[in-house]
C-alpha positions in Angstrom: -45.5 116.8 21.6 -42.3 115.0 23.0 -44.6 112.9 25.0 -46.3 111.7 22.2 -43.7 111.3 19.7 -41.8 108.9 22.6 -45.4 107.3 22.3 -45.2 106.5 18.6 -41.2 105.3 19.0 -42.5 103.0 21.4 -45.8 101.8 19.5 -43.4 101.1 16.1 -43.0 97.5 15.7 -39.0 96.4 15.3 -38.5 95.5 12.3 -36.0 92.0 13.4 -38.6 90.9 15.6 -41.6 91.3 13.7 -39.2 89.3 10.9 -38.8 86.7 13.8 -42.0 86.4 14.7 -43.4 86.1 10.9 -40.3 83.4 10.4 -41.8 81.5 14.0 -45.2 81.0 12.3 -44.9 80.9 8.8 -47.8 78.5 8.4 -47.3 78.3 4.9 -43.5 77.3 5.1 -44.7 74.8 7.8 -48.0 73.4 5.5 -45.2 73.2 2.9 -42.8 71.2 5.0 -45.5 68.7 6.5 -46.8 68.3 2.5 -43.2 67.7 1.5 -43.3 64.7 4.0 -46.1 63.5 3.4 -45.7 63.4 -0.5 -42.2 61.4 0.2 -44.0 59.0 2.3 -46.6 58.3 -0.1 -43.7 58.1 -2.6 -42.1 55.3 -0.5 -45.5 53.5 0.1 -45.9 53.8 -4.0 -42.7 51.6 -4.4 -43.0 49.3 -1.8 -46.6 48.4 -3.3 -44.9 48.6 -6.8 -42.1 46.1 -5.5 -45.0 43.6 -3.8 -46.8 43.7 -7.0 -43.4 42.9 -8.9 -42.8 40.1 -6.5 -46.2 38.3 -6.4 -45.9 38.2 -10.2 -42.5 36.8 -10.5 -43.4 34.2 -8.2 -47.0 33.4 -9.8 -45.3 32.9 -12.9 -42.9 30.3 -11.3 -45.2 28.4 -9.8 -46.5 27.6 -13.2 
């Protein structure tokens, strides 16, 4: 019964490294993380296109 209770000890999963491993590949953290990037990309992309716009009208009007 020893032997097989030493078994079980050994089977158990430690609790700090299953929490490591879980933390290691949280894919949702990490789709989370490459979304947030992407959206502040696009963000930036949004007002640089915004700010051309803006420009091209200022100077169509000018030439005028």
């Amino acid at each position: 019964m020893d032997d097989l209770n030493s078994q079980i000890q050994d089977a158990k999963t430690d609790e700090t490294e299953l929490n490591k491993v879980l933390k290691k590949y949280d894919l949702d953290e990490q789709l989370s993380i490459e979304f947030s990037e992407i959206d502040k990309a696009f963000r930036q992309l949004e007002i640089k296109y915004q700010s051309l716009l803006n420009t091209r009208k200022f100077l169509s009007n000018g030439k005028n």
